[in-house]
C-alpha positions in Angstrom: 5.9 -29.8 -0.8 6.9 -28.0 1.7 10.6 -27.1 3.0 11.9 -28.7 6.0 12.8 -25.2 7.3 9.4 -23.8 7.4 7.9 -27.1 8.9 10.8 -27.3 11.6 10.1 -23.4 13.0 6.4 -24.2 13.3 6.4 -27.2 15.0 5.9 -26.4 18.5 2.5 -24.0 17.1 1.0 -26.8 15.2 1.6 -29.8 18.0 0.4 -27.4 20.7 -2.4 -26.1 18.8 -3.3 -30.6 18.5 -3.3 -30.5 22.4 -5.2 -27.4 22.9 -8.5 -29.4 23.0 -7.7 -32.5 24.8 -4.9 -33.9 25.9 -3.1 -36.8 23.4 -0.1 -39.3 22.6 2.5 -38.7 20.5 1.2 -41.0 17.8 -2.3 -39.2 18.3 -0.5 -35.9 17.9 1.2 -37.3 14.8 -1.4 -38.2 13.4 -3.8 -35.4 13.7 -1.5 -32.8 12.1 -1.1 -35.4 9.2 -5.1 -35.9 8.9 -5.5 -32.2 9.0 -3.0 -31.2 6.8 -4.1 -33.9 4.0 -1.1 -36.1 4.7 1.1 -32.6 3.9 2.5 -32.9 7.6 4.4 -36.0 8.2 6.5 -36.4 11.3 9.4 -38.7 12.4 8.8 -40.5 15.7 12.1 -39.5 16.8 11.7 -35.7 15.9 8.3 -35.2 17.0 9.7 -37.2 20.7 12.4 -34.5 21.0 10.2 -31.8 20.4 7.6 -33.1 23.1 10.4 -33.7 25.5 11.9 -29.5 25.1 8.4 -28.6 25.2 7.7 -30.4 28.7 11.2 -29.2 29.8 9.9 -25.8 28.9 6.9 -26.4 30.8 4.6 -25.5 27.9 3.0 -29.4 28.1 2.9 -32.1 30.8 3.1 -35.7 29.9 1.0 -38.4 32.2 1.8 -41.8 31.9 -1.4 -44.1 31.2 -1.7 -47.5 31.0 -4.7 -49.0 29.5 -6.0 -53.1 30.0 -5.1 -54.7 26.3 -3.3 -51.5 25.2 0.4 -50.7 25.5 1.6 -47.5 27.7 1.3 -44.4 26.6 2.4 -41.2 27.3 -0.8 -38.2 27.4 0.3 -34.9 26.8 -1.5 -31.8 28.1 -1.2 -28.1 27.9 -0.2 -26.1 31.0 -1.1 -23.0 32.0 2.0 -21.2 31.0 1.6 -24.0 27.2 -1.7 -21.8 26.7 -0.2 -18.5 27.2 2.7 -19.3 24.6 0.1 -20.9 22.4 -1.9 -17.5 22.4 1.4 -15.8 21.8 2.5 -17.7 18.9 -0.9 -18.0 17.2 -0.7 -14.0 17.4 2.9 -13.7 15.7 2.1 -16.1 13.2 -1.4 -13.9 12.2 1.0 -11.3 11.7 3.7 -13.0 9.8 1.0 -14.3 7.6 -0.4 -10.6 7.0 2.9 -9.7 5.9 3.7 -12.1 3.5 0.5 -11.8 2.0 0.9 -7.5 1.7 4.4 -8.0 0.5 4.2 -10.4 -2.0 0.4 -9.8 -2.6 -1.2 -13.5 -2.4 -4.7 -14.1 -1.6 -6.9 -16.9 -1.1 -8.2 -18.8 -3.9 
C-alpha cells in the first residue's frame, strides 16, 4: 500500500517512537509497528537489524544483551539521551511536513 520510499525515510521515527516507552527487542519492535499499523508496516529481519545497528552507532539507542531461563538471548534496545532529543526533532519536522502536504494538496481527515 504504501511505497518502499516513504516507509524507508521514516523508519528511524517510527522504531524510535516503539522504544520511547520501554525499552524492546527487535522482534518486539517489529512487531509493534505491524500491530499498530494494522499489519500496514511489515519489516525484514535483516532491514530492521541494520537500521538498529546505525541507530546505536549513532548513539540515538543502546542495545543490552539479556538472557532469560527457558528463553533465547535477546538483544533490549533503549533510547539515549541524545535518541530522545532526535526523537523530539523528527516528530517536529514530520508535524510540519504533514501540515504541508495537507495545505498543498488540500486532504483532511475522514
Amino acid at each position: 500500500m504504501f511505497s518502499p520510499d516513504l516507509k524507508r525515510g521514516s523508519m528511524e521515527l517510527l522504531i524510535l517512537s516503539a522504544l520511547e516507552a520501554r525499552p524492546r527487542h527487535g522482534y518486539d519492535i517489529g512487531k509493534l509497528l505491524e500491530d499498530k499499523s494494522d499489519g500496514q508496516l511489515e519489516f525484514r529481519v535483516s532491514t530492521l537489524y541494520s537500521v538498529l545497528y546505525r541507530m546505536e552507532k549513532r548513539e540515538w539507542i543502546r542495545g543490552r544483551w539479556v538472557e532469560k531461563k527457558g528463553e533465547r538471548r535477546r538483544c533490549y534496545y533503549t533510547l539515549t539521551p541524545k535518541g530522545r532529543e532526535v526523537l523530539a526533532r523528527q516528530q517536529q519536522a514530520w508535524m510540519a511536513f504533514a501540515a504541508m502536504v495537507r495545505r498543498v494538496t488540500g486532504v483532511r481527515h475522514a
